[in-house]
C-alpha positions in Angstrom: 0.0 0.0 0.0 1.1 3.6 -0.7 2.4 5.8 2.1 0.8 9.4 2.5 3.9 10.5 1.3 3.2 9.1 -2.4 4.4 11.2 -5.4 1.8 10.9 -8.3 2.1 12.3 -11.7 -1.4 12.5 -14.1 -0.8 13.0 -17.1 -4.2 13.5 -19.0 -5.1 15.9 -22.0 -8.2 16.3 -20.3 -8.0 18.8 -17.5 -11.8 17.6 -16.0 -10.2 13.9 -15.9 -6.9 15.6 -14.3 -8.5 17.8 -11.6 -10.8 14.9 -10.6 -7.6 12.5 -10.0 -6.1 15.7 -8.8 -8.9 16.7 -6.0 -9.4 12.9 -4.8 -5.4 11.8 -4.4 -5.0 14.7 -2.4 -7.8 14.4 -0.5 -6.8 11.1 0.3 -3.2 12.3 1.3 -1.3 11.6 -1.4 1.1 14.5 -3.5 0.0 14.8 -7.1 1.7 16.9 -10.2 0.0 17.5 -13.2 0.7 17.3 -16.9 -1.8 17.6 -20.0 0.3 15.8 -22.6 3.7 13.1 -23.0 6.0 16.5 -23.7 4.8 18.2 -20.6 5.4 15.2 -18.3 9.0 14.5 -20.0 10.2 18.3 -18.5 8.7 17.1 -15.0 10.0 13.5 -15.1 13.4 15.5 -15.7 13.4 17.0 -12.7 11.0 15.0 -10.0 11.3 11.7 -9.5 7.7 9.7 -8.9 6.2 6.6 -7.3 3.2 6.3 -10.2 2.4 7.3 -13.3 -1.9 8.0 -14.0 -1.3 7.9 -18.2 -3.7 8.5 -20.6 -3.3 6.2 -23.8 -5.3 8.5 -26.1 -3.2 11.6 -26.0 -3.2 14.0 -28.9 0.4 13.9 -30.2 2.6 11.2 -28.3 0.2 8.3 -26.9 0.7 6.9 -23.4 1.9 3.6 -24.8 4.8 5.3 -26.7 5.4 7.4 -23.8 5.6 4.3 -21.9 7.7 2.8 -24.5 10.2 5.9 -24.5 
Protein backbone atom coordinates (compact mmCIF):
# COMPACT_ATOMS: atom_id res chain seq x y z
CA UNK A 1 0.00 0.00 0.00
CA UNK A 2 1.13 3.62 -0.74
CA UNK A 3 2.37 5.75 2.08
CA UNK A 4 0.77 9.45 2.53
CA UNK A 5 3.94 10.50 1.27
CA UNK A 6 3.22 9.11 -2.45
CA UNK A 7 4.39 11.25 -5.39
CA UNK A 8 1.81 10.88 -8.32
CA UNK A 9 2.10 12.32 -11.73
CA UNK A 10 -1.43 12.52 -14.08
CA UNK A 11 -0.75 12.96 -17.15
CA UNK A 12 -4.17 13.50 -19.03
CA UNK A 13 -5.08 15.92 -21.97
CA UNK A 14 -8.22 16.33 -20.35
CA UNK A 15 -8.00 18.80 -17.51
CA UNK A 16 -11.80 17.58 -16.01
CA UNK A 17 -10.19 13.88 -15.87
CA UNK A 18 -6.87 15.64 -14.31
CA UNK A 19 -8.49 17.80 -11.55
CA UNK A 20 -10.80 14.94 -10.57
CA UNK A 21 -7.61 12.54 -9.96
CA UNK A 22 -6.05 15.72 -8.75
CA UNK A 23 -8.87 16.73 -6.04
CA UNK A 24 -9.41 12.85 -4.83
CA UNK A 25 -5.42 11.78 -4.36
CA UNK A 26 -4.99 14.68 -2.42
CA UNK A 27 -7.82 14.36 -0.48
CA UNK A 28 -6.79 11.08 0.31
CA UNK A 29 -3.16 12.30 1.33
CA UNK A 30 -1.27 11.64 -1.44
CA UNK A 31 1.15 14.54 -3.52
CA UNK A 32 0.02 14.76 -7.12
CA UNK A 33 1.66 16.89 -10.23
CA UNK A 34 -0.04 17.46 -13.16
CA UNK A 35 0.71 17.33 -16.91
CA UNK A 36 -1.84 17.60 -19.96
CA UNK A 37 0.35 15.79 -22.58
CA UNK A 38 3.69 13.11 -23.00
CA UNK A 39 5.95 16.51 -23.68
CA UNK A 40 4.83 18.21 -20.62
CA UNK A 41 5.37 15.16 -18.26
CA UNK A 42 8.99 14.46 -19.95
CA UNK A 43 10.23 18.34 -18.55
CA UNK A 44 8.73 17.14 -15.04
CA UNK A 45 10.02 13.51 -15.14
CA UNK A 46 13.43 15.49 -15.72
CA UNK A 47 13.41 17.01 -12.68
CA UNK A 48 10.98 15.04 -10.05
CA UNK A 49 11.26 11.68 -9.54
CA UNK A 50 7.74 9.71 -8.92
CA UNK A 51 6.16 6.63 -7.32
CA UNK A 52 3.15 6.28 -10.16
CA UNK A 53 2.36 7.34 -13.27
CA UNK A 54 -1.87 8.00 -14.05
CA UNK A 55 -1.32 7.90 -18.23
CA UNK A 56 -3.69 8.50 -20.61
CA UNK A 57 -3.26 6.16 -23.78
CA UNK A 58 -5.26 8.46 -26.09
CA UNK A 59 -3.20 11.65 -25.97
CA UNK A 60 -3.18 13.98 -28.93
CA UNK A 61 0.42 13.91 -30.20
CA UNK A 62 2.62 11.23 -28.29
CA UNK A 63 0.16 8.28 -26.93
CA UNK A 64 0.75 6.86 -23.39
CA UNK A 65 1.90 3.64 -24.79
CA UNK A 66 4.78 5.35 -26.72
CA UNK A 67 5.42 7.37 -23.75
CA UNK A 68 5.62 4.31 -21.89
CA UNK A 69 7.66 2.83 -24.54
CA UNK A 70 10.23 5.85 -24.46
Amino acid sequence: MFSAKTHILIVDDDARIRDLLHRALSKAGYVTAMAPDAAAAQEILDVCAFDLIILDIMMPGETGLDFTKR
